[in-house]
N, C-alpha and C positions, 0 to 999 in steps of 0.2 A: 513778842519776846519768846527764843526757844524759853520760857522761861514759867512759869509755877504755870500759868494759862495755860501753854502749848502742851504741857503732861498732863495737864486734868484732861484733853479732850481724847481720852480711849476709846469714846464712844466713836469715833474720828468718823464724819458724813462718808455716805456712800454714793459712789455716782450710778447703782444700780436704782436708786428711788430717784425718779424725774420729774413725779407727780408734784408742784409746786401746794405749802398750805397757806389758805388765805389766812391773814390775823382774822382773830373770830375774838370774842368777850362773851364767858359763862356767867349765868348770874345766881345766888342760890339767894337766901334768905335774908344772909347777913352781909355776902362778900361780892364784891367786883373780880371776877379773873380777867386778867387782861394783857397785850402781848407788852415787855419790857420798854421801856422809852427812856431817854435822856435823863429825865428828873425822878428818876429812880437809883441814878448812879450811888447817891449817897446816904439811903439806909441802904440799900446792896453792900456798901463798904464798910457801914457802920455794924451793920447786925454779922455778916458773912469775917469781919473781924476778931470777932467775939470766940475765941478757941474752943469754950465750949458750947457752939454751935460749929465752927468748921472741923473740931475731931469728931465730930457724930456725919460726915458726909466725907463721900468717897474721893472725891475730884476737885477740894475746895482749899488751896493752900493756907498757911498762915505763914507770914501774915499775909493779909489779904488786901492788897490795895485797888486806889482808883483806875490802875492800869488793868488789874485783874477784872474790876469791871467794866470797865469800854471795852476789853476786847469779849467778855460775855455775852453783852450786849449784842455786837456785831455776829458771832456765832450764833447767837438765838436766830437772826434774820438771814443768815446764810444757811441755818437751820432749814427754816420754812421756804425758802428759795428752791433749796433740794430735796425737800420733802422727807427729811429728818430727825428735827425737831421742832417740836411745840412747846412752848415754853408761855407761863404767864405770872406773872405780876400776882398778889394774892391782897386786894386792897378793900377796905372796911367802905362800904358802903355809905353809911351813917357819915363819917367822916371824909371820906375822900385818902386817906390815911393808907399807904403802904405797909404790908406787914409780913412779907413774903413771901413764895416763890414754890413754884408747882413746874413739871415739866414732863411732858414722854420724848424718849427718848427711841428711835426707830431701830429696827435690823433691817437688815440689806433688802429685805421680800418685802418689806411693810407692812407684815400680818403681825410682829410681837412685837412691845414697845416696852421699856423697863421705864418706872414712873420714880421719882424723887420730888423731896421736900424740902420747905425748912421756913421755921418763924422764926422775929425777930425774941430775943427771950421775953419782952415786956408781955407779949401777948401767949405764952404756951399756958395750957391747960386751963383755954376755956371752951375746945372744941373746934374752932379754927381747921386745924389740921385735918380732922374728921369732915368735916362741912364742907371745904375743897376738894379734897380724895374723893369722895360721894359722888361732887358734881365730874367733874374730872372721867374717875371709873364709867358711870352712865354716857357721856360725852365720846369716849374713845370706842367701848364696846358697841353702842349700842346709837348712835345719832350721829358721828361722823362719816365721813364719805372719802373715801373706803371705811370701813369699820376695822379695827384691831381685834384679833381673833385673841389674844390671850396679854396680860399684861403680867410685868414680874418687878419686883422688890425686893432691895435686902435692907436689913434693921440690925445695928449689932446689940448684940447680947447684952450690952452694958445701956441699950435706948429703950427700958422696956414699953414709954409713953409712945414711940413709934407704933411697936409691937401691936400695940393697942389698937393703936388708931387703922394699922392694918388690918386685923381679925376685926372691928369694928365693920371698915368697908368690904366685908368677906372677902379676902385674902387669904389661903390657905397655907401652912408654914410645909413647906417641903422638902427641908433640911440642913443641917449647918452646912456651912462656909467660910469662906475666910475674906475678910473684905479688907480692901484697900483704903487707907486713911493719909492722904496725902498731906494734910496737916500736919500729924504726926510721923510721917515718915517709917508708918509699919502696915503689918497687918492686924486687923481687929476680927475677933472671934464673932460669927454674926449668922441669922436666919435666911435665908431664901423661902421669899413668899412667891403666890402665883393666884392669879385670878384669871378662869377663863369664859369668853364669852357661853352665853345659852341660847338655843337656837329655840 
């Protein structure tokens, strides 16, 4: 659809990265990362529905339906095909239970990758967010191949549990912004963080 899908993808692939990424599955203590599949389409639609969770994300219409995510889905893995995006799945070990969604997102060199979030609301604030980001962070800078030389986030002003969970995974704030809220159809007053690798 030129249609809410086809404007979220700003980040739009580039065909200067040809490096293809394999699916991989991170694993921390509590959580499964893993790449997006089929039976994921419907808490993707159900949580990503939810207004407040798609006004706190940049590229996430509302409303947000099952087309919105099949054709997500398919961009994850045309993602990885050109070496792009990495995207996973954020699912509760214990359970087997989907809860989520982590992803970097490349620039044209495939040295900086901007990283994004989001929980379904049942499960915020009990570290989740943090717990992902962590594995995530060490994964991109410091264990994948090529490595990410510097990674970057924005949080708006109004997310301060983002915030958190940023300066948690040492994120530095590097100065407002203005971010784009296509849910909402404006701009949201928001932080520019950045994390760069250490040699």
């Amino acid at each position: 659809m030129m249609n809410n899908a086809s404007q979220r993808a700003s980040f739009a692939m580039s065909d200067n990265v040809s490096q293809p990424i394999s699916p991989i599955e991170l694993q921390t203590d509590r959580l499964l990362l893993r790449p997006m599949c089929e039976g994921d389409i419907a808490i993707t639609v159900a949580s990503l529905g939810d207004l407040e969770i798609s006004r706190r994300l940049a590229r996430i219409p509302h409303p947000y339906t099952e087309a919105d995510a099949r054709w997500w889905l398919e961009e994850t893995r045309r993602g990885r095909a050109s070496g792009t995006v990495e995207h996973f799945m954020i699912e509760l070990r214990a359970s087997g239970a989907p809860i989520g969604a982590i992803g970097l997102y490349q620039d044209a060199a495939g040295e900086r990758a901007e990283v994004g979030y989001w929980l379904a609301k049942a499960h915020w604030n009990r570290g989740y967010a943090r717990e992902a980001l962590a594995m995530v962070v060490r994964y991109a800078l410091y264990e994948r191949v090529p490595v990410i030389t510097a990674l970057e986030a924005k949080a708006h002003e109004s997310n301060p549990a983002s915030i958190r969970v940023l300066e948690a995974c040492g994120f530095l704030d590097v100065g407002k912004v203005e971010c784009t809220s296509l849910a909402t159809s404006g701009n949201i007053p928001a932080r520019q963080f950045e994390l760069r690798r250490e040699y």
